[in-house]
C-alpha positions, 0 to 999 in steps of 0.5 A, spaced: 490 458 496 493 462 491 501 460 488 504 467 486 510 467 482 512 474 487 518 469 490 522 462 489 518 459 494 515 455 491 518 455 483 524 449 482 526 452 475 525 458 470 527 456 463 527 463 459 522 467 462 523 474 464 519 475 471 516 482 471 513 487 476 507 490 475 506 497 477 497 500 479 495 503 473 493 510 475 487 514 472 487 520 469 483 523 474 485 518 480 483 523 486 479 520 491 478 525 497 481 532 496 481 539 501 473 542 499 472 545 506 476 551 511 478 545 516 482 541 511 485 546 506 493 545 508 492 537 508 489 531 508 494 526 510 491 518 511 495 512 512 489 506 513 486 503 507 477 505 507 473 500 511 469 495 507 462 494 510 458 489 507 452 489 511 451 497 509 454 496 502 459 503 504 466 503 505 467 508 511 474 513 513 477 516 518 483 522 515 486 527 519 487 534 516 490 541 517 488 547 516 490 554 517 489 558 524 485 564 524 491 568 525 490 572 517 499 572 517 503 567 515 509 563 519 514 559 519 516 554 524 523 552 524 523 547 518 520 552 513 512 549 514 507 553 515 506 554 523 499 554 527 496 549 523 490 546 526 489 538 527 483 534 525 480 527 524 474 527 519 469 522 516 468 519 509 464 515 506 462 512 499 458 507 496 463 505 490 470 507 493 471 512 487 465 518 490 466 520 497 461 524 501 464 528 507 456 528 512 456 533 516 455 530 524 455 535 528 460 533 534 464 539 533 464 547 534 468 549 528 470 556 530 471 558 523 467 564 520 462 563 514 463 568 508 458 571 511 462 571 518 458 567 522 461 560 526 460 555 521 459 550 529 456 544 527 455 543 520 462 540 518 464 532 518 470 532 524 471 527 529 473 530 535 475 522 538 479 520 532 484 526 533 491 524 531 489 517 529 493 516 523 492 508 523 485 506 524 479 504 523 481 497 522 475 492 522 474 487 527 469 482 526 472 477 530 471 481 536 466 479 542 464 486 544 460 491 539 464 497 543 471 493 540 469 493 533 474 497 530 480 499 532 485 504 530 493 507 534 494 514 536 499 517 536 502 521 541 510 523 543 514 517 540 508 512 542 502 509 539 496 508 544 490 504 542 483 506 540 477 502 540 470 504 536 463 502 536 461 506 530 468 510 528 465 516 530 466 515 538 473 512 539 475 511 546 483 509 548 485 503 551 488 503 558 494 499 556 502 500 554 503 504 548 507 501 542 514 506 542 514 509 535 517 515 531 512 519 526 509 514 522 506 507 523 501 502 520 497 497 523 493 491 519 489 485 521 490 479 518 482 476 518 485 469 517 490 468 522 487 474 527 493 477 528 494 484 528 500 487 524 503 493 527 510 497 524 513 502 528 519 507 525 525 507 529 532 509 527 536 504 524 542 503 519 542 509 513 536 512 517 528 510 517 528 503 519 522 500 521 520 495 527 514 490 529 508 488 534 504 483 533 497 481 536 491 477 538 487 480 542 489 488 541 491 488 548 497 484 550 503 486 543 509 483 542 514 487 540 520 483 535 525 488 533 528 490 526 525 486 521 527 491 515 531 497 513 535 500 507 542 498 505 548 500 500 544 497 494 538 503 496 543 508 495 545 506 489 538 507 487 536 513 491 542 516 487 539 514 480 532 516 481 534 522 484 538 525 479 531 524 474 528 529 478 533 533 476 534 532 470 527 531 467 524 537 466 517 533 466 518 532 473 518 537 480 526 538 482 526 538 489 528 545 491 534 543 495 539 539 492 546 537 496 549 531 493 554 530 499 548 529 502 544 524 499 542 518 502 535 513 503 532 511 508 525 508 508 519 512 510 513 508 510 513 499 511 506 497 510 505 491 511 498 486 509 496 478 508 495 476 501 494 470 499 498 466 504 505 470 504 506 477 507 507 483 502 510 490 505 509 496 500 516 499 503 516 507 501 525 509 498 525 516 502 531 519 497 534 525 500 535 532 496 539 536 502 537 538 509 533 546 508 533 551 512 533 555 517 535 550 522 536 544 518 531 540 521 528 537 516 530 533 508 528 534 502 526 528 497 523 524 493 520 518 493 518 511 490 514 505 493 517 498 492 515 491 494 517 487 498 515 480 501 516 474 506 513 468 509 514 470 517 513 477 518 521 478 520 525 476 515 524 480 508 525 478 501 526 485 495 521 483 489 523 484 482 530 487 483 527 492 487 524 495 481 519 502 483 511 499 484 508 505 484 512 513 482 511 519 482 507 523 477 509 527 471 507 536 473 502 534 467 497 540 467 497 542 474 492 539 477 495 532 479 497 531 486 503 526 487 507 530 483 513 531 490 510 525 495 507 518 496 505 515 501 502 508 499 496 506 504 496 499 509 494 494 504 488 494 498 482 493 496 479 486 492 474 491 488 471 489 481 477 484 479 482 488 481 485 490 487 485 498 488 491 501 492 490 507 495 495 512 496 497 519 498 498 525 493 502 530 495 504 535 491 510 538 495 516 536 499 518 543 501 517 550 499 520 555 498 520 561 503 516 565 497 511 560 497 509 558 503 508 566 504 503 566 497 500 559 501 502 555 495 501 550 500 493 549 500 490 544 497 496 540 496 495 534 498 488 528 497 488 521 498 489 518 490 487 511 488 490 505 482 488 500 480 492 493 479 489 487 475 488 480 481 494 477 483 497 482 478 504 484 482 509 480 478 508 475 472 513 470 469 513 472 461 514 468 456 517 471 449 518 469 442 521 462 444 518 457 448 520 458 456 517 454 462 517 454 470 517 447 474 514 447 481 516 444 487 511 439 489 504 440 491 499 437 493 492 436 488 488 439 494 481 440 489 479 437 483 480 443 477 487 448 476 486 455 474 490 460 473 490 467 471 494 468 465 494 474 459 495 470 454 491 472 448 496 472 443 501 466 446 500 460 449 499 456 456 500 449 456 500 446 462 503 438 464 502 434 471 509 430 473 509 425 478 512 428 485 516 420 485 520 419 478 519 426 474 515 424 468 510 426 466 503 424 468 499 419 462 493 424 460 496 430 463 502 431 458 503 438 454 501 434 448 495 433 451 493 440 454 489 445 451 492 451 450 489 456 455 488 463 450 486 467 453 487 474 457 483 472 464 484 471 471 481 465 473 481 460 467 480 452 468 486 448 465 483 443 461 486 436 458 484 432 452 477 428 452 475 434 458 479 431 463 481 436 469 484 433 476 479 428 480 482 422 479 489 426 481 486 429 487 490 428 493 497 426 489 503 430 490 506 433 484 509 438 480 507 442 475 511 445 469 507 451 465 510 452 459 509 459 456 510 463 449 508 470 449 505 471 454 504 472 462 503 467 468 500 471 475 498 465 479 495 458 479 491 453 485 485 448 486 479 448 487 
């Protein structure tokens, strides 16, 4: 197991290093899953990160989508969208993550006409099973029944009913009480605890607030309230990251702008296991002002933050609450994430790095013009960033020496390794004795060799070429000192 710096959990002190957040890195062409077809041109809206199947070498999907009715003539419902929008699950694949492929299966008659004015019938990638299954597929390789192998939550009015699949294009529901949820939720399983995760968004303080269940089996859940929502310090936030928007001309204004009413909740809490501890992508909802006609929806903004905790129920804000993930500037025209992000369940571990799939959508709100011009097609596709391992928060060391004490560990293997950007600095690392404080003989800062390199997985080595046999077991502290350059992690092996 990996030691992060996410937290102080393990760390006694910090001497003159800077603890530093890392956003994903978004390629310049980062859309993954776009609308290409009559059944998906209002949306694409996906919350569950692909499945990786290594038996058939090919992650697997399930995204739902909107497409506009058969009627030619534009409506409005009561919040200003477009109406009469119809509601499908489709299938995708890709061997890569990158380059995705839509088959067509031949489960559904889509109504739709052709170009030439014929039924387009079979002949689409729709999944009439999965429909409304927002959270899914989830694999379950530790399922007994082949029948229950994936897993997923529809959802329905204020619930979530649970789903099972053999092949994630046949789903069937399960015959047990449903979970009570407003219109979002996320589900994850933790392979190592085989635990199911699931986070429900109710009403709480300042709004969207997010409650948890939890499962060993996906039958029998157990429901532990409130475990996070905003606060007064997020409406100090909101209030500075809304008014970029604003003011900036490099990014999309919301159109409605009331002051008196902004405020942020939280719209989105994913929650996945890394390495030990628990991390939660919580996504800022910062409002703009209410819209008509009949003001039952906001307009806003968002960012993503990180979060983490060692129990589930009780969370700690990383890095001051820095953004992790931001909306894009306009660009070109051709970028998507522009007016919404909705980060999905968790990431991908994919060539060293870890991938974050996430939902682009170019608008919030519309205005009455340009929902009547549809300037609401082709505006959402599921996007993709990348992060480098265990890169989320780093310790920074800068001109001057800085070091980082640990609290005491046991040597559980006979190497350290760390991940360290330091090509243009130093990592040296000592091993203290637990008991009196000193330094261990052999394994002082003296008698390191300074790892000089930028890697995210190099041996810590001492004079002579000594590594950590001899101390296998004992219980220590290790002091890191750093000079101009970055620490992600540490651990045995």
């Amino acid at each position: 197991m990996k030691h992060l710096f996410i937290d102080d959990h393990e760390v006694e002190a910090i001497d003159n290093l800077a603890r530093k957040l890392h956003q994903p890195q978004k390629a310049r062409d980062n859309v993954v899953i776009r609308p290409e077809y009559r059944w998906e041109n209002n949306s694409i809206q996906i919350r569950t990160t692909p499945v990786w199947l290594p038996d058939e070498g090919v992650f697997k999907t399930i995204y739902l989508t909107g497409a506009e009715g058969l009627d030619p003539e534009v409506k409005l419902d009561v919040t200003g969208a477009p109406a009469g929008v119809d509601r499908y699950a489709c299938y995708a694949t890709s061997e890569d993550g990158v380059n995705w492929e839509k088959p067509f299966l031949g489960l559904y008659e889509y109504p739709a006409p052709t170009w030439r004015g014929t039924p387009v019938g079979g002949e689409n990638n729709i999944v009439p099973s999965a429909n409304g299954m927002l959270q899914g597929p989830v694999y379950d390789p530790h399922d007994p029944d082949p029948g229950r192998r994936f897993k997923g939550l529809r959802y329905g009015e204020s619930e979530l009913r649970s789903m099972v699949s053999a092949d994630i294009l046949h789903w069937e529901e399960l015959d047990i009480p449903s979970l009570h949820s407003h219109d979002e939720s996320h589900l994850t399983y933790d392979e190592t605890q085989r635990l199911f995760i699931a986070a429900a968004k109710r009403n709480g303080p300042y709004g969207r607030s997010w409650q948890l269940y939890t499962s060993e089996d996906f039958a029998k859940w157990e429901e532990h309230g409130l475990i996070f929502h905003a606060d007064q310090t997020d409406q100090e936030n909101g209030f500075a990251r809304l008014q970029k928007f604003f003011d900036d001309p490099a990014y999309r204004s919301p159109i409605y702008n009331r002051p008196e009413e902004w405020q942020t909740d939280v719209y989105n809490f994913p929650i996945f296991p890394y390495e030990g501890i628990y991390l939660a992508m919580p996504v800022m909802h910062h409002w703009a002002g209410k819209h008509p006609p009949l003001y039952e929806n906001v307009d806003s903004r968002k960012s993503v933050e990180l979060a983490s905790s060692r129990n589930l129920l009780e969370w700690d804000r990383v890095a001051g609450r820095a953004p992790f993930l931001e909306l894009s500037p306009i660009s070109d025209g051709e970028t998507y994430d522009t007016g919404q992000i909705v980060i999905l369940n968790r990431p991908v571990q994919r060539n060293n790095e870890l991938w974050f799939y996430y939902m682009g959508i170019r608008y919030r709100n519309l205005s009455f013009e340009d929902v009547l011009n549809r300037r609401h097609l082709d505006a959402s596709a599921m996007c993709l960033a990348r992060l480098r391992m265990d890169g989320f928060v780093s310790l920074k060391g800068g001109v001057e020496w800085g070091s980082v004490l640990t609290k005491p560990v046991e040597i559980s293997g006979d190497t350290l390794h760390v991940n360290a950007d330091s090509w243009r600095g130093r990592v040296l690392t000592e091993v203290i004795d637990a008991g009196s404080g000193q330094a261990i003989a052999g394994y002082t800062r003296d008698d390191c060799v300074p790892v000089i390199m930028d890697s995210i997985d190099e041996r810590v080595q001492w004079r002579g070429g000594r590594e950590l046999k001899e101390l296998a077991g004992r219980t220590v502290r290790l002091r890191f000192h750093i000079w101009q350059a970055e620490l992600y992690s540490f651990w045995f092996e």
